[in-house]
C-alpha positions in Angstrom: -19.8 5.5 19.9 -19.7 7.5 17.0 -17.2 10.6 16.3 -19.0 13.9 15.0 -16.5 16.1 13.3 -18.1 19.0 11.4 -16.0 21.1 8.4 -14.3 23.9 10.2 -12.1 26.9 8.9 -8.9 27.2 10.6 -6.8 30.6 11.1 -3.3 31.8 11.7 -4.1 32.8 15.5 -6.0 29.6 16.4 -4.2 28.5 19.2 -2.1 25.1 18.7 -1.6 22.1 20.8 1.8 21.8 21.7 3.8 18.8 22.0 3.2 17.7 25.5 -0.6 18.2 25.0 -0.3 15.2 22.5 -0.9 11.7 24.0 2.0 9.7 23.3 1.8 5.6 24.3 4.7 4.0 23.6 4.4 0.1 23.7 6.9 -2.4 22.6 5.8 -4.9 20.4 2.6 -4.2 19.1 2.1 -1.6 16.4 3.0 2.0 16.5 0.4 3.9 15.1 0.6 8.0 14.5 -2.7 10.1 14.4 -2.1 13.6 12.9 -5.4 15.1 13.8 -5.6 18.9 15.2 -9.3 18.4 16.8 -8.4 18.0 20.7 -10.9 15.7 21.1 -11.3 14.0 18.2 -7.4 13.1 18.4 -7.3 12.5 22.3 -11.1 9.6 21.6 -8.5 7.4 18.9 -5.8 7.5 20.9 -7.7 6.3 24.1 -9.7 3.8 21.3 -6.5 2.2 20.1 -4.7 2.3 23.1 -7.3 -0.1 24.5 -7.1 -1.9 21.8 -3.5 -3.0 22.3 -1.5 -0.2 20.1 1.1 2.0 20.9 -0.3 5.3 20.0 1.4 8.8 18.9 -0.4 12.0 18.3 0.4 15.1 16.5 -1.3 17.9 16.0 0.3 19.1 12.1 2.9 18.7 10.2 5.9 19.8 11.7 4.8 17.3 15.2 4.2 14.4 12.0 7.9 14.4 11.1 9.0 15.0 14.5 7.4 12.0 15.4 8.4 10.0 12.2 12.2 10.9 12.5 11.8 9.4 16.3 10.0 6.5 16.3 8.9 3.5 13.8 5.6 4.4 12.6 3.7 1.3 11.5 0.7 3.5 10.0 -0.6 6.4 9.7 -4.0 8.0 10.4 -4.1 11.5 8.8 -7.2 13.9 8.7 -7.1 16.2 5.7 -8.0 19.6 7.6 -5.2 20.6 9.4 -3.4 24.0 10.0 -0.4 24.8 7.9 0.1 22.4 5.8 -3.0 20.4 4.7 -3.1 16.9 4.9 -3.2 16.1 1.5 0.1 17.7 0.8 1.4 15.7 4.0 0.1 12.4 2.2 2.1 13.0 -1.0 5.3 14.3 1.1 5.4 11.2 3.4 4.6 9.1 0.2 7.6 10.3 -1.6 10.0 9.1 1.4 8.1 6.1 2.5 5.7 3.2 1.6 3.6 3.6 5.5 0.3 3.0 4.9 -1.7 6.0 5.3 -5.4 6.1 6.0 -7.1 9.6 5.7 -9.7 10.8 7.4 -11.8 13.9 5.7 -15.3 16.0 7.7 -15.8 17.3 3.5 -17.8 14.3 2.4 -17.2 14.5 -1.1 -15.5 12.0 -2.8 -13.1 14.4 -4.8 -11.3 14.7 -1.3 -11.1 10.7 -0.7 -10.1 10.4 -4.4 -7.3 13.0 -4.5 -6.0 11.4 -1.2 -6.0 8.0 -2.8 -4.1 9.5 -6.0 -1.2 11.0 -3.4 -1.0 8.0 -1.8 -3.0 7.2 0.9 -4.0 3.1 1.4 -7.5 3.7 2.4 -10.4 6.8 4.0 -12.6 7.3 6.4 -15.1 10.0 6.2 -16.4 12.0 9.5 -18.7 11.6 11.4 -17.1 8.0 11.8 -16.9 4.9 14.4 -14.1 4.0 16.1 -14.8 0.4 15.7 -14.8 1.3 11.9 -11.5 2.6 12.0 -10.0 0.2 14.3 -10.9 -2.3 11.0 -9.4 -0.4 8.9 -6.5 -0.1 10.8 -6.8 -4.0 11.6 -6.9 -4.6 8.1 -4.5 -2.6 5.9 -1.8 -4.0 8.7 -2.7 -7.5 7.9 -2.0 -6.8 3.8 1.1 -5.7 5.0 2.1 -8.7 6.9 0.4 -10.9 4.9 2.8 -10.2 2.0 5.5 -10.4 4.4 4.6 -13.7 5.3 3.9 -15.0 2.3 7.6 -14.9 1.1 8.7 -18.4 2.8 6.1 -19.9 -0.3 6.0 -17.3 -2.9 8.1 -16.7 -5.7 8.7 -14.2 -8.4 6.6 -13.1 -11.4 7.5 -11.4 -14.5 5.9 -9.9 -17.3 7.0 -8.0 -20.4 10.4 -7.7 -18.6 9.2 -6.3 -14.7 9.6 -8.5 -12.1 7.2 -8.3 -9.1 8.9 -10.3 -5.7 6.1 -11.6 -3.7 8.7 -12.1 -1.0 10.4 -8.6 -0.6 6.9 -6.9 -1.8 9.5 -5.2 -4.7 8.8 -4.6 -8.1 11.3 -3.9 -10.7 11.2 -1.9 -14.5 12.5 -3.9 -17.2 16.1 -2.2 -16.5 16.1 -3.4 -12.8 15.4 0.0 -11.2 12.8 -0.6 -7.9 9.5 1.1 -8.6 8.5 2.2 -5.2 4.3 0.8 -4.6 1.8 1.6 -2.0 0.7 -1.3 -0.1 -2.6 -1.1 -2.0 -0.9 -0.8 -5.7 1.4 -3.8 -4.4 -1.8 -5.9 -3.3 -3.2 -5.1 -6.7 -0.7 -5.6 -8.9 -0.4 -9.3 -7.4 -4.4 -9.5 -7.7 -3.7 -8.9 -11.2 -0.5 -11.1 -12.0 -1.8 -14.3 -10.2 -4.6 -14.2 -12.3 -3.9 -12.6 -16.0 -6.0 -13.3 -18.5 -9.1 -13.2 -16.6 -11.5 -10.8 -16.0 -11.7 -9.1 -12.6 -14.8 -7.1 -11.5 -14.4 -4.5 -8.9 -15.8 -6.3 -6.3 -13.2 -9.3 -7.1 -10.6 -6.7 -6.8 -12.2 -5.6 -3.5 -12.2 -8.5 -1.9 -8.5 -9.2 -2.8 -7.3 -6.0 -1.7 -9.8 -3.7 0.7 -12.5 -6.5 1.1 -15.6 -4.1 1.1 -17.5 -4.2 -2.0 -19.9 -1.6 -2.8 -20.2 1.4 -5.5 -18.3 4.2 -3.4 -15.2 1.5 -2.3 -15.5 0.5 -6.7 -14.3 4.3 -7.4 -11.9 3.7 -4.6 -10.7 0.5 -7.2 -10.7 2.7 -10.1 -7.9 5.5 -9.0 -6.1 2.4 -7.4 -5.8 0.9 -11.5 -5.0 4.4 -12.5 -1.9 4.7 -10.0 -1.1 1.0 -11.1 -1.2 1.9 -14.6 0.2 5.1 -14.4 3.5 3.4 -13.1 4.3 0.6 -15.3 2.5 1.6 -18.3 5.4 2.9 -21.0 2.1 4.5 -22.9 -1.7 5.2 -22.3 -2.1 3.3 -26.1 -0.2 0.1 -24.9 -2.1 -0.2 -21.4 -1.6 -3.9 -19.5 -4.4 -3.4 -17.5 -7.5 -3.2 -19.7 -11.2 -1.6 -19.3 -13.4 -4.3 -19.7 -17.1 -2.1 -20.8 -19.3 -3.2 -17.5 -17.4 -6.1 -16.5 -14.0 -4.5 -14.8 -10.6 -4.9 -15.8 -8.3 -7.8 -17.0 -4.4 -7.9 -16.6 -3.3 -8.8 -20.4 0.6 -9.7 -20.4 2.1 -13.1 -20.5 3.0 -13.7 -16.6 5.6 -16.6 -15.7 7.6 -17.6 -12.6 11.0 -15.5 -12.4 
């Protein structure tokens, strides 16, 4: 079963799904998942996938149904497509990313990888393009929930790392500036950043990092690996001279600081 979504141009009279027209599932104890995805049927074939699948669905239709929905329930994740009326999705992504760590998967019909990159710099954990497979995204969905709880889980053996005065906790998935201020991280940057400390001083090809973070190697997810070191970077980096994460010239990258248990 495959999903065909072709690029579409929306317009200030097309006529909007309401609220009610949303499916809403609403399980206790399993994950709660929000799709913000205007296409009727598009939207209406996840929620029907996932709620087979054991999740407790919501569905919104743009923005203003998105925080509705995320000022009501506990959303575990989010799937988000990139066209939507009003206010795209990439702005969404950098405006729920500024409030919250959710994971975020995006979904973009545009195929380019300019739109899965910029939706990766604002935030978002992972993509999908369109046309896509349900089955795909359930992985997806399958997997950036078990990085989550994986670090959760991991705090009744892990301790804490520093290096040049930050402090990552594996436990609390927390990272901390030299002064003690939290720096807020994406579950990817989080899941990188320990990829890097546990094993400084060595050199880490793409599809290392892969396989520690996403798990999909290949030379469209190794871009994917690249903006990931560039968020990384950008955030604990004091200058672009003085980098911690180095460029290794066709090998990858390797984490240079001193790392020692906290």
């Amino acid at each position: 079963m495959t999903v065909v979504v072709r690029t579409r141009q929306t317009s200030s009279n097309r006529p909007m799904i309401d609220a009610p027209d949303a499916i809403s599932i609403m399980t206790n104890g399993t994950p709660n998942i929000l799709i913000v995805e205007d296409d009727r049927q598009t939207r209406d074939l996840i929620v029907r996938y996932l709620h087979e699948h054991s999740f407790a669905v919501h569905a919104a239709t743009n923005g203003r149904e998105m925080d509705r929905h995320l000022s009501q329930n506990r959303i575990d994740l989010i799937v988000l497509d990139l066209m939507l009326p009003g206010e795209d999705g990439l702005s969404l992504c950098r405006r729920v990313r500024m409030e919250s760590m959710t994971p975020i998967i995006i979904l973009t019909a545009k195929g380019e990888d300019l739109d899965r990159i910029l939706g990766l710099e604002m935030g978002a954990d992972d993509y999908l393009p369109k046309p896509f497979n349900p089955r795909e995204l359930l992985a997806r969905i399958n997997a950036v929930l078990r990085r989550q709880a994986s670090g959760l889980a991991a705090g009744a053996t892990a301790t804490r790392l520093k290096f040049q005065g930050w402090i990552i906790d594996l436990r609390l998935r927390e990272l901390r500036d030299p002064e003690g201020a939290q720096v807020p991280l994406t579950s990817a940057e989080f899941d990188l950043l320990q990829a890097f400390c546990e094993r400084a001083g060595r050199i880490l090809t793409r599809d290392n990092l892969l396989s520690m973070t996403r798990g999909r190697p290949g030379a469209n997810f190794g871009r994917s690996i690249d903006v990931l070191v560039s968020r990384v970077r950008r955030k604990i980096d004091r200058s672009e001279e003085t980098s911690v994460i180095k460029t290794v010239r066709t090998g990858g990258y390797i984490f240079t600081p001193v790392v020692e248990e906290a």
